[in-house]
KOLLOVO-220479 format. One line per 4 residues: number of its first residue (from 1); for each residue z, y negated, x of N, C-alpha, C, O. Coordinates in steps of 0.02 Angstrom, whole numbers, plus 50000, padded with zeros to 5 digits. Last residue first. Example, Ala and Ser with C-alpha at 12.3 -4.5 7.8 and 13.67 -1.06 7.14 Angstrom:
% KOLLOVO-220479
2> 50354/50112/50642/50357/50053/50684/50394/49998/50645/50402/49943/50670  50390/50284/50660/50390/50225/50615/50390/50165/50660/50423/50166/50712
//
This chain:
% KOLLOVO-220479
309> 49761/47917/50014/49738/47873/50065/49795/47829/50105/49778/47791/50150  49831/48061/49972/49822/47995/49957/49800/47934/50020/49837/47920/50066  49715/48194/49948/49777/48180/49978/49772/48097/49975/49717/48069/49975  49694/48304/49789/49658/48259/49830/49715/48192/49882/49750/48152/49851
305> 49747/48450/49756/49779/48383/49746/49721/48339/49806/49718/48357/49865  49650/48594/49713/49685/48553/49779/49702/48472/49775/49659/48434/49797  49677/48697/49611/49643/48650/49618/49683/48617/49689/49742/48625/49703  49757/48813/49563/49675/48828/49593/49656/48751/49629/49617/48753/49676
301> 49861/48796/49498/49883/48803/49553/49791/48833/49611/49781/48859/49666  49802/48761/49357/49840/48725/49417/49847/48757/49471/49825/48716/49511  49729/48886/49324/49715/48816/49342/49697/48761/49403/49657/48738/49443  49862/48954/49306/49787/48985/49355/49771/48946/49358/49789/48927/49414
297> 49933/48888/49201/49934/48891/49270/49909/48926/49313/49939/48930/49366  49827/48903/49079/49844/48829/49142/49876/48842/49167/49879/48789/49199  49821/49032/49061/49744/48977/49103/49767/48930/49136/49752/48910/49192  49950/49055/49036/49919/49091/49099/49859/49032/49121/49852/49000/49173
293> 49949/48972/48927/49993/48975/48972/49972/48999/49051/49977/48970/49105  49861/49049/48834/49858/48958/48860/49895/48956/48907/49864/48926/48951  49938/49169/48842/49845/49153/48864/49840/49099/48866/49804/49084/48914  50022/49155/48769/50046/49173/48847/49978/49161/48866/49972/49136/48922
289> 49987/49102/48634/49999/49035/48681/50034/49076/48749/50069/49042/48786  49905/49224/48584/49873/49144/48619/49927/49102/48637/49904/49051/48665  50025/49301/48566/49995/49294/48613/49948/49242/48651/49946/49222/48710  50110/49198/48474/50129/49198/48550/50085/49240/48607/50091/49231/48667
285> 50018/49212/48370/50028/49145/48383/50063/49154/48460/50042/49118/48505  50026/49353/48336/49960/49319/48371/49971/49252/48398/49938/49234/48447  50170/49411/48390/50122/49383/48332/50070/49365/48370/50072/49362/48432  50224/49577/48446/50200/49503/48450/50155/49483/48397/50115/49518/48366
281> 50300/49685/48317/50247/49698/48385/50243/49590/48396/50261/49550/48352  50481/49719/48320/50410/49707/48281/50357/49702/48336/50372/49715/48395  50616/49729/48346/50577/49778/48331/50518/49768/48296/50503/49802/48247  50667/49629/48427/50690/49610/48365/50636/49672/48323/50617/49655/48266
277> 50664/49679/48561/50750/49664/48547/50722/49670/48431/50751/49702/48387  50535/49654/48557/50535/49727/48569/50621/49715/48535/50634/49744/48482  50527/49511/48577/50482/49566/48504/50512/49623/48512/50517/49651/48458  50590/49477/48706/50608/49467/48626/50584/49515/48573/50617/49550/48535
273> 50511/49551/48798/50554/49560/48779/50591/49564/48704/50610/49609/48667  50378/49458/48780/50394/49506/48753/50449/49554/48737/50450/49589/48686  50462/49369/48814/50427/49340/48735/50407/49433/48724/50420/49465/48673  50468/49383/48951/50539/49361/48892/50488/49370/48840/50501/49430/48847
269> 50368/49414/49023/50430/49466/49004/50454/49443/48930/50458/49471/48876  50319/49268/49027/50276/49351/48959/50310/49397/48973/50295/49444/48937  50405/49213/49095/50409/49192/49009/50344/49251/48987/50333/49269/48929  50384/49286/49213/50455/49278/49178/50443/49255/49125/50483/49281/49086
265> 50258/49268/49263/50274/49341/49215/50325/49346/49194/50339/49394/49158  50247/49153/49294/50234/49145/49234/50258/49216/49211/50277/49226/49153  50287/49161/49437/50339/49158/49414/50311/49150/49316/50356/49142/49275  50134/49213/49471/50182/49245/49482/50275/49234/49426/50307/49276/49395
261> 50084/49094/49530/50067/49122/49486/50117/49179/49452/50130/49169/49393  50173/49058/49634/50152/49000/49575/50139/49040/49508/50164/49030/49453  50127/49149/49715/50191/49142/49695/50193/49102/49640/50226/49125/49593  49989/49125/49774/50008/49162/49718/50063/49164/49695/50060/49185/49638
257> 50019/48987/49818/49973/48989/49752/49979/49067/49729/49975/49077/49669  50104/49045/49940/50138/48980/49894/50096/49009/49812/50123/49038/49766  50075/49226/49991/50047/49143/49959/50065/49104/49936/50046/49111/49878  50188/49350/50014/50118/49286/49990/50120/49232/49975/50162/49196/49949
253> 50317/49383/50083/50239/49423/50095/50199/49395/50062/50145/49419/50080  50404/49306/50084/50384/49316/50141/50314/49351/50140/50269/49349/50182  50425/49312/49934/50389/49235/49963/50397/49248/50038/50395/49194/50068  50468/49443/49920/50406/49400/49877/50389/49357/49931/50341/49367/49969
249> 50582/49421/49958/50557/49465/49976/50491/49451/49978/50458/49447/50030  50663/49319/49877/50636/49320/49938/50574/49346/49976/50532/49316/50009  50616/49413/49748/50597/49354/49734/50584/49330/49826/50528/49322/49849  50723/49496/49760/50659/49531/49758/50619/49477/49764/50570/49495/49796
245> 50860/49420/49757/50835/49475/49834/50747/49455/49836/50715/49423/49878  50848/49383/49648/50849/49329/49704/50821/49371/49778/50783/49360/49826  50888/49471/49574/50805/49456/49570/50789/49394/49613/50736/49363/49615  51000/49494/49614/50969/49561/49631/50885/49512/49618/50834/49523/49652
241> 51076/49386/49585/51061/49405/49623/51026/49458/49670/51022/49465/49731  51032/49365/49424/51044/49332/49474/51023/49346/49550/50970/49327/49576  50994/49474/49338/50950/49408/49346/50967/49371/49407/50922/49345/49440  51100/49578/49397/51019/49595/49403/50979/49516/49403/50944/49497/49450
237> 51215/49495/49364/51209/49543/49455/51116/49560/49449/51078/49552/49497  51211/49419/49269/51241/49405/49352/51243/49440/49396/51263/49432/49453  51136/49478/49188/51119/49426/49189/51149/49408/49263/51113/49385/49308  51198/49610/49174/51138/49615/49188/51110/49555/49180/51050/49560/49164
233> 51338/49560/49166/51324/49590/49227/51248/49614/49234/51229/49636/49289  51327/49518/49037/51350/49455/49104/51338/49514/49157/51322/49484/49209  51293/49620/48936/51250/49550/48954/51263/49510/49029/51222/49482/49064  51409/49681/48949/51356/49712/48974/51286/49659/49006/51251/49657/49056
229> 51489/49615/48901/51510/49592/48979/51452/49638/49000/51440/49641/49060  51447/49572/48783/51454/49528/48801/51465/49540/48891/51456/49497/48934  51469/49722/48717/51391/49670/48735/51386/49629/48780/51340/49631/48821  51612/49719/48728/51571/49757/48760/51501/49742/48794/51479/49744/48852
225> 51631/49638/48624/51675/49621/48712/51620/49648/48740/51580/49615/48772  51590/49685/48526/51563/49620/48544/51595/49606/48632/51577/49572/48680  51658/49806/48511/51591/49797/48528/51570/49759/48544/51523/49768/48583  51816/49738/48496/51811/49768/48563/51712/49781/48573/51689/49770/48629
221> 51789/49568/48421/51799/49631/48418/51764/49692/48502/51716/49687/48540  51845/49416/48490/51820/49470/48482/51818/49530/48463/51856/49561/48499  51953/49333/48504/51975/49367/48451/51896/49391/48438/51877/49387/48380  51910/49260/48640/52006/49295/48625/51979/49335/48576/51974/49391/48600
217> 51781/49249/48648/51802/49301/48674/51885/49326/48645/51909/49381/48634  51764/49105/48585/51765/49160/48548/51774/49230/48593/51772/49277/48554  51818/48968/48643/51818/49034/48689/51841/49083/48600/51894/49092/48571  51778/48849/48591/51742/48855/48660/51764/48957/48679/51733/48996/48714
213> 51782/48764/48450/51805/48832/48469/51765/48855/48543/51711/48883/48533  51735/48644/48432/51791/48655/48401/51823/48692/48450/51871/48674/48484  51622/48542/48513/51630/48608/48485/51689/48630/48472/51710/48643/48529  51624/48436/48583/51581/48445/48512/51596/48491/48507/51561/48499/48458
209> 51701/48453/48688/51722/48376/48659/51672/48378/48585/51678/48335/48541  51686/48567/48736/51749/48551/48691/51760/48491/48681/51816/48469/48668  51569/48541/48860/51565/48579/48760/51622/48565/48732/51607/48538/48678  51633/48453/48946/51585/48439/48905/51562/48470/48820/51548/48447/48765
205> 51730/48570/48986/51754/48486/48978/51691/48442/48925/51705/48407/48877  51624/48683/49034/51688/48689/48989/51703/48613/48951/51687/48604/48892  51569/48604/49111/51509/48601/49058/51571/48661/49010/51555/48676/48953  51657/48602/49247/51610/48532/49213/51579/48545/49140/51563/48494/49109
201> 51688/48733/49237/51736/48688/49238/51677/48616/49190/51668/48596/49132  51559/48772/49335/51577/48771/49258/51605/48749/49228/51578/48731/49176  51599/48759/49455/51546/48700/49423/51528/48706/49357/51494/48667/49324  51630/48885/49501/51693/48827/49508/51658/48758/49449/51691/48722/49413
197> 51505/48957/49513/51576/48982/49453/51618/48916/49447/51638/48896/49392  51411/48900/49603/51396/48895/49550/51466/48905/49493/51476/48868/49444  51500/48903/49739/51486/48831/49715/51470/48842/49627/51501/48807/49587  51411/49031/49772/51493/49035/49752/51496/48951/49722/51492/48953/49660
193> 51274/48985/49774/51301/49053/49730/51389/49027/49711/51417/49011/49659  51286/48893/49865/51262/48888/49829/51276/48918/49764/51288/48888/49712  51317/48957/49997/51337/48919/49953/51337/48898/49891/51390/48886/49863  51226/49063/50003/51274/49085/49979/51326/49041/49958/51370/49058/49919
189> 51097/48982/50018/51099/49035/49984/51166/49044/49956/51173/49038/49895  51138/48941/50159/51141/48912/50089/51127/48948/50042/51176/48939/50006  51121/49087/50214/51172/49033/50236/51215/48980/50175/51273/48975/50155  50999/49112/50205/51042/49143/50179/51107/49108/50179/51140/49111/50128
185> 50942/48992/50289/50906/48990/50210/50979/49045/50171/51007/49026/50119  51030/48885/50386/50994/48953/50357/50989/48963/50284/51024/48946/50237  51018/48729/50441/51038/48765/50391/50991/48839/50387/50930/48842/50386  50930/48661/50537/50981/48681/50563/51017/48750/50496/51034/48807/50513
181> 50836/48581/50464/50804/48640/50491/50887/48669/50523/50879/48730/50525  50859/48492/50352/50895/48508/50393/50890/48577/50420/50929/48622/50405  50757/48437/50287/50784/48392/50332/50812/48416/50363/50815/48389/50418  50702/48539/50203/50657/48547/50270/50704/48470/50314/50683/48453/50369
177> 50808/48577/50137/50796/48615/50177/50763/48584/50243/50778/48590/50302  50804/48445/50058/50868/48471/50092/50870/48525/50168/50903/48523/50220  50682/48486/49991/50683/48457/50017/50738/48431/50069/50719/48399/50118  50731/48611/49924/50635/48606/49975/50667/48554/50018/50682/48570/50076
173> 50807/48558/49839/50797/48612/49886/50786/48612/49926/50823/48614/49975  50720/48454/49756/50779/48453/49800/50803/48490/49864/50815/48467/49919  50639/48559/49691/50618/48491/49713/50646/48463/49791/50621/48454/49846  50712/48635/49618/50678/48655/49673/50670/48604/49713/50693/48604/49770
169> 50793/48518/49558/50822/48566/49588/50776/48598/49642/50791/48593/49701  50693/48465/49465/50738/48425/49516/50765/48461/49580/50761/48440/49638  50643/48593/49392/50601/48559/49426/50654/48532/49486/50661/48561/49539  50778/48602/49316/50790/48662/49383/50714/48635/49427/50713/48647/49488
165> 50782/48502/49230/50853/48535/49281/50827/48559/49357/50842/48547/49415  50652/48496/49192/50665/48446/49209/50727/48456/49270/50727/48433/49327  50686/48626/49077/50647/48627/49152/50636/48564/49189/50598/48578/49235  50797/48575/49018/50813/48635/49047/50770/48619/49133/50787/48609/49192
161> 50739/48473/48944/50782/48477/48988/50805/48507/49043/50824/48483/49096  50665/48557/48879/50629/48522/48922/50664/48476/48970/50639/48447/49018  50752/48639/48823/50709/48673/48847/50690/48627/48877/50692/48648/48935  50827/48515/48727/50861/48539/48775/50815/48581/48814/50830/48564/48871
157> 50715/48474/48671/50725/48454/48705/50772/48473/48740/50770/48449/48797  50686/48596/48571/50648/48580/48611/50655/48501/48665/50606/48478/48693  50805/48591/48503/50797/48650/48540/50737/48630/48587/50743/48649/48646  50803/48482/48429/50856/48487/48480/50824/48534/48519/50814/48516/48577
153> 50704/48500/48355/50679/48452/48402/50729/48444/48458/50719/48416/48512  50736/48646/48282/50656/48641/48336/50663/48576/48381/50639/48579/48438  50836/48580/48222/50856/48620/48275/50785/48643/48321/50785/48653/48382  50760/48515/48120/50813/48480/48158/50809/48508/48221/50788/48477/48270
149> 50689/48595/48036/50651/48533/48095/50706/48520/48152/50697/48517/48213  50748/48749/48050/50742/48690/48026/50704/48640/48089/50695/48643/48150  50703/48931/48060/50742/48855/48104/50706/48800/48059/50649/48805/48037  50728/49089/47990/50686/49024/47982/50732/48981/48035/50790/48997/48048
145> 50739/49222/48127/50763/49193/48070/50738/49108/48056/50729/49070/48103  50640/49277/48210/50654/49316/48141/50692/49280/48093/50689/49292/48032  50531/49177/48281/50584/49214/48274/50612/49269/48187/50591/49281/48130  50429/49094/48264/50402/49171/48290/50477/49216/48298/50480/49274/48317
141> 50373/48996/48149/50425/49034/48168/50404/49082/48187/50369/49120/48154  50234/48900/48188/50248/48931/48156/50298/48967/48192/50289/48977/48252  50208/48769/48289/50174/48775/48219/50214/48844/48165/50219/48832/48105  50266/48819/48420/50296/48762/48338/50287/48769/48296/50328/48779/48252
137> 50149/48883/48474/50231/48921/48455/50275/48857/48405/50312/48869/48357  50053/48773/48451/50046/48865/48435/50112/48864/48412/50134/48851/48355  50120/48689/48551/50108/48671/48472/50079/48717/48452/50068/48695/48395  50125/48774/48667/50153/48724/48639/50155/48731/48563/50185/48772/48528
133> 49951/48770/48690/50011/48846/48680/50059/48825/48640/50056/48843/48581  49936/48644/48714/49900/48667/48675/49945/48732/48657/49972/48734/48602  50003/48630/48839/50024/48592/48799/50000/48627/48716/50040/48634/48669  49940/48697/48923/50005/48721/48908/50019/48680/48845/50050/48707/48799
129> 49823/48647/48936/49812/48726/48887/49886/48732/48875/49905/48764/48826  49852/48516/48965/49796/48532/48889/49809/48598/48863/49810/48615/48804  49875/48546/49076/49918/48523/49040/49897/48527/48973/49936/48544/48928  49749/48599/49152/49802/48628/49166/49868/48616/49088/49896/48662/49057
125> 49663/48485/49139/49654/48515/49084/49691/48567/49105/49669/48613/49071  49761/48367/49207/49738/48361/49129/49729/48438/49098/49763/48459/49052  49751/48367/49352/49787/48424/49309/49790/48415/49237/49823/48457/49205  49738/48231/49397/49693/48302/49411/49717/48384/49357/49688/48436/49340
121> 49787/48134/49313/49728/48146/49306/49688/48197/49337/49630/48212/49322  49918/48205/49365/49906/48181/49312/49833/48184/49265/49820/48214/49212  49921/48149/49498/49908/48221/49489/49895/48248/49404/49869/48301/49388  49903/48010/49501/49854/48057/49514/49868/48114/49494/49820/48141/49466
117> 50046/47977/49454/49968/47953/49416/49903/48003/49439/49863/48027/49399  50117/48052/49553/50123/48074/49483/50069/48048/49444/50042/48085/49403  50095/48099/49739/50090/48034/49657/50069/48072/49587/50021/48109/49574  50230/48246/49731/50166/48201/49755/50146/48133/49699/50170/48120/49644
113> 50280/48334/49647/50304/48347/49718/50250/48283/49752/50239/48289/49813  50275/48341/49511/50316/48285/49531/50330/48289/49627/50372/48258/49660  50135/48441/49506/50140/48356/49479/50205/48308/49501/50196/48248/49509  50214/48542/49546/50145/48518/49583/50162/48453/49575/50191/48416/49614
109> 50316/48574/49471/50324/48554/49539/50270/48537/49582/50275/48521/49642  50268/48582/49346/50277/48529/49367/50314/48521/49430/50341/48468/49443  50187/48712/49374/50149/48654/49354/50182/48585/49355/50147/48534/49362  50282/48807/49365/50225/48790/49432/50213/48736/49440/50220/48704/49492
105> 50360/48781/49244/50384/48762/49329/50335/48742/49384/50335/48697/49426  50311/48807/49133/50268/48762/49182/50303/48755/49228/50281/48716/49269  50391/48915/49071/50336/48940/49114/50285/48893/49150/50237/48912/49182  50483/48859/49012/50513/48862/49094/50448/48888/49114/50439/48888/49175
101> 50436/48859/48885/50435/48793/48930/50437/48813/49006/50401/48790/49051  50427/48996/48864/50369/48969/48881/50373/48900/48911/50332/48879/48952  50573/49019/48855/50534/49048/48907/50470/49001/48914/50463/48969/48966  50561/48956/48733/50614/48903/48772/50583/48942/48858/50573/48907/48907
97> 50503/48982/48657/50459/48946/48657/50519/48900/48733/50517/48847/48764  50544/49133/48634/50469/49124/48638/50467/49050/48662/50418/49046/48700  50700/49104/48595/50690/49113/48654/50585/49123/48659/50571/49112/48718  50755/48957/48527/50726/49027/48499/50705/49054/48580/50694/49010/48622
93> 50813/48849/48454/50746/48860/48451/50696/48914/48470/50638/48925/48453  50943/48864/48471/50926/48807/48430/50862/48817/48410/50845/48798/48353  50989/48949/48583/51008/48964/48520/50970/48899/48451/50981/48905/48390  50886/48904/48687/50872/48981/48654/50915/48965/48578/50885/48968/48524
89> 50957/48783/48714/50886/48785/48698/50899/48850/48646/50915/48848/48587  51072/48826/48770/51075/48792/48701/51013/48784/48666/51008/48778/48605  51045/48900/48887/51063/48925/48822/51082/48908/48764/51101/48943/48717  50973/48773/48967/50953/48817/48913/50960/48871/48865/50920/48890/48822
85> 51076/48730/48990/51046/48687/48948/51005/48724/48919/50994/48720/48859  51148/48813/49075/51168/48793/49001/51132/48756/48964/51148/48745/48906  51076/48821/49171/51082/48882/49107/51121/48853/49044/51122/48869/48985  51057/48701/49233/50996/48713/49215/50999/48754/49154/50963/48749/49104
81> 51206/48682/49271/51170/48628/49226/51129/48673/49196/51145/48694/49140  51206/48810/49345/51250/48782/49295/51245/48765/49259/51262/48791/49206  51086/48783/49444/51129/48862/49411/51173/48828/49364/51127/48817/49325  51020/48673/49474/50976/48735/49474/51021/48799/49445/50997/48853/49428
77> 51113/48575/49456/51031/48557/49450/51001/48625/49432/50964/48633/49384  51215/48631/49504/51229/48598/49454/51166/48625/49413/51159/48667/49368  51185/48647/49641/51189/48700/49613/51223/48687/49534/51255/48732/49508  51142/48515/49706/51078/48578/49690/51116/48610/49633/51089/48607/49578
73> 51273/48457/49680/51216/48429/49667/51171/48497/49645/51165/48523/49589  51344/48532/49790/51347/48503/49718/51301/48484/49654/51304/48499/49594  51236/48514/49917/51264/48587/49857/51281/48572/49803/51246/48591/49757  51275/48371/49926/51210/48395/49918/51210/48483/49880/51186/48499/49826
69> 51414/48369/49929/51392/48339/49889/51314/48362/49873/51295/48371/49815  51419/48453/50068/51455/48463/50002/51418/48438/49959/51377/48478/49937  51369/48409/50200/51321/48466/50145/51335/48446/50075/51295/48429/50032  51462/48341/50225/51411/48300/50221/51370/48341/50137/51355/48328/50078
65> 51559/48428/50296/51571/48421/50243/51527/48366/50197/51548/48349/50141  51536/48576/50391/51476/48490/50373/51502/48463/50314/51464/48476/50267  51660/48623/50422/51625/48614/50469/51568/48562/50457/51553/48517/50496  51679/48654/50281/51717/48610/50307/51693/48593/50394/51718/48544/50421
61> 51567/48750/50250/51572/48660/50241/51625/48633/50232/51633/48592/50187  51593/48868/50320/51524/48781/50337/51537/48752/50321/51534/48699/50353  51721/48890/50295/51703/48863/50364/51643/48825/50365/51633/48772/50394  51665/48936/50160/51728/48894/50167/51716/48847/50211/51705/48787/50200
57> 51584/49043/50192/51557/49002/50165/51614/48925/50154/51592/48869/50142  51668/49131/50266/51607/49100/50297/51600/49064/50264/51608/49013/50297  51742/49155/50159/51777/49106/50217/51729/49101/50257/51740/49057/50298  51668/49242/50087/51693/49185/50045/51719/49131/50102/51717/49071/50090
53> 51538/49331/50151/51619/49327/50167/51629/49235/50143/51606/49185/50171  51415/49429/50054/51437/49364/50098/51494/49347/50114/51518/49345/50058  51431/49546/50011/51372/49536/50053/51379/49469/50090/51354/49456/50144  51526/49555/49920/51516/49589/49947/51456/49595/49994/51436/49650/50011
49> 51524/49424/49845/51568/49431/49879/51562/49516/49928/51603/49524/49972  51406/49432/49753/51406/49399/49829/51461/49396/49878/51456/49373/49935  51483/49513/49662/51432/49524/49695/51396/49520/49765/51373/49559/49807  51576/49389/49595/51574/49471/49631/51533/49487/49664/51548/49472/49721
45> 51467/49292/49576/51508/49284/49634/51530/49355/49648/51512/49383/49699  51389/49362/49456/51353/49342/49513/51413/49320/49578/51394/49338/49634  51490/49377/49385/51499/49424/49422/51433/49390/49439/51412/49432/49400  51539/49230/49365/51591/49267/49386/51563/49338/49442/51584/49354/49497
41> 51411/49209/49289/51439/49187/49372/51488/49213/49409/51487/49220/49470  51400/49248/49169/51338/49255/49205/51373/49247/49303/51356/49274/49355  51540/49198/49097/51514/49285/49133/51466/49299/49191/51474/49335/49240  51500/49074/49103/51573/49100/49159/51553/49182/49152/51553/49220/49200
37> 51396/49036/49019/51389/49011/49085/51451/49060/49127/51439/49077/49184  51455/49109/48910/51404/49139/48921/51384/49124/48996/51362/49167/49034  51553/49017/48877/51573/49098/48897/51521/49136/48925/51531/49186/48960  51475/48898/48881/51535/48901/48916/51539/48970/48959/51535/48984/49019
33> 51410/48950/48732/51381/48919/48810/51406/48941/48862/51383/48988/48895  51509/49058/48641/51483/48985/48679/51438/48983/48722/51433/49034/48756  51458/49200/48546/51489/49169/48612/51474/49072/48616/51428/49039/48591  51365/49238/48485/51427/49199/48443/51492/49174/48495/51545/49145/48487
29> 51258/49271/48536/51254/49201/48500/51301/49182/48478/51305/49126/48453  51211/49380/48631/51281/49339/48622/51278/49278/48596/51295/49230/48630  51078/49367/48626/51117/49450/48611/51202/49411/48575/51231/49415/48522  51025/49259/48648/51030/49278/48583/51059/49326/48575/51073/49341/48517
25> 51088/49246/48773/51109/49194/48755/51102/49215/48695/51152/49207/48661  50983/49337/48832/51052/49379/48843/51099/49310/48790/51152/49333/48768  50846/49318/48839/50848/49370/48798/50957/49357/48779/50985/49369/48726  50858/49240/48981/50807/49204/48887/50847/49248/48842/50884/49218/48804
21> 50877/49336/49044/50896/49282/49063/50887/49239/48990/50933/49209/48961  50772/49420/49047/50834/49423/49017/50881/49387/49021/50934/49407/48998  50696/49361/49154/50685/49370/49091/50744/49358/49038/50757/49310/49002  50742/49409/49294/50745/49353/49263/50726/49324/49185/50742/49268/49166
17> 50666/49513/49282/50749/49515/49307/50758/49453/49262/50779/49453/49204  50533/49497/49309/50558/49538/49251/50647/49520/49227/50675/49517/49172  50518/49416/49412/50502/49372/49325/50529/49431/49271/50542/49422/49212  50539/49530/49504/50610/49440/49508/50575/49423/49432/50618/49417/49388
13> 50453/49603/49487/50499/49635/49477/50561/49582/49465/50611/49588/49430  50332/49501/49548/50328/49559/49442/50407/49587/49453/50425/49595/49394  50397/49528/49674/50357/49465/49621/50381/49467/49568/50432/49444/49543  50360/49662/49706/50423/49626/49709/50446/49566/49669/50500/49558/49641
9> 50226/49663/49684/50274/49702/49638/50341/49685/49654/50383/49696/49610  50166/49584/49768/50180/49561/49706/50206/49605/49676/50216/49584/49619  50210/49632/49891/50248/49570/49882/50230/49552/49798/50268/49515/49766  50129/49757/49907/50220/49760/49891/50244/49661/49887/50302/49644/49880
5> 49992/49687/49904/50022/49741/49874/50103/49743/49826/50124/49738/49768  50005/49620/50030/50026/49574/49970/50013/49628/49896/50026/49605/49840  50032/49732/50100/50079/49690/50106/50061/49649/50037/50104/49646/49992  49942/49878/50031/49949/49844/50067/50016/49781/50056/50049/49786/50004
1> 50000/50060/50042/50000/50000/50000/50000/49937/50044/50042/49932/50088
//
């Protein structure tokens, strides 16, 4: 098997992981946010506690305590912030259309990584097909239970929130990284991870100023416990850090532009996912919009940004 062989089944294996990621917020809908953000992390930190030493990660940054704020920051942007915003998405608007937002990542880390007027006018008909998909999955409920206008316009701005979160975040990253060639990629990595459980705290303090009841776990029934910690360990040990492995793995063996391509099989996991959770086959309305989806980001990531004078 050749190398970019095993790098896209590694690929296809991080958008699968990550899927359920969409899927695990509707399993546990009667959970909070909150509960749903502190399972997902707890055991993503278990986890990393067995592959990374918690006092290595102590010692860097009290050794750069500069970093701090910049970790803060990322891991808000990209693990904390980003899931909670979108497990408010999923519950308001449904997981088909909250996957399909996160499926322009490609597309807007092209457009905000460079001038935004230009890339704009180069990526029109990239944005046309996503956009076009879009208003597919609006036009008609692809979930099983009806949603009101209301909760389509919450739900669809927390989703565009969502990917606005974690855009910043890569964004950021990238860019943290390449100032400080001194930092190891695993290194931060593991900051990052442990930083994520403590940064919940923040979006605990935030939901209990609208939400009555933040911890439906006390008076769960023992099946609902059950779901609930089955969900957090195949969201915090498989979505997290097991599809973080496969995902590395990935981006040593191809191509920026195929990787691009690549992270779309996380929103046609999820949507299919979903159908299969709610036992019906896909509607037509979400297959044409994973086919608008796919064109524009095959597209995008085909065209070469013309460099600015």
């Amino acid at each position: 098997m050749s190398k970019t062989s095993v790098g896209f089944l590694f690929g296809i294996s991080a958008g699968f992981l990550w899927s359920f990621t969409f899927l695990a917020p509707k399993i546990t809908q009667q959970f909070s946010s909150t509960e749903i953000l502190l399972g997902r992390y707890v055991f993503f930190f278990i986890i990393s506690l067995f592959f990374f030493s918690l006092k290595r990660v102590y010692y860097f940054l009290i050794k750069n305590p500069m970093y701090l704020r910049e970790a803060l920051i990322i891991t808000i942007s990209g693990f904390s912030g980003y899931y909670f915003l979108l497990i408010g998405a999923v519950k308001f608007i449904g997981v088909p259309f909250t996957s399909f937002t996160m499926g322009m990542v490609p597309v807007t880390m092209i457009l905000f990584s460079g001038d935004l007027n230009k890339s704009l006018k180069t990526y029109w008909p990239s944005l046309f097909c996503i956009i076009s998909g879009m208003v597919i999955l609006l036009s008609e409920s692809s979930e099983s239970e009806i949603r009101t206008t209301q909760d389509k316009i919450l739900g669809s701005i927390l989703a565009f929130a969502s990917l606005a979160s974690w855009t910043y975040y890569a964004l950021k990253n990238k860019k943290f990284l390449l100032r400080h060639p001194e930092v190891k990629n695993k290194d931060w990595a593991s900051v990052l991870g442990f930083l994520a459980l403590p940064t919940v705290i923040l979006f605990l303090i935030i939901e209990s100023t609208y939400e009555a009841k933040t911890f439906y776990l006390l008076e769960a029934n023992p099946a609902e416990i059950g779901i609930f910690l089955a969900s957090s360990i195949a969201i915090g040990i498989g979505s997290s850090w097991l599809a973080t492995v496969c995902w590395n793995i990935a981006g040593t063996m191809l191509s920026p532009q195929l990787l691009g391509q690549i992270v779309v099989s996380e929103t046609c996991f999820a949507i299919i996912i979903n159908s299969v959770y709610e036992g019906r086959q896909l509607f037509l309305t979400e297959m044409a919009a994973m086919g608008l989806l796919l064109t524009g980001v095959v597209l995008s990531v085909r065209i070469k940004v013309p460099k600015s004078s």
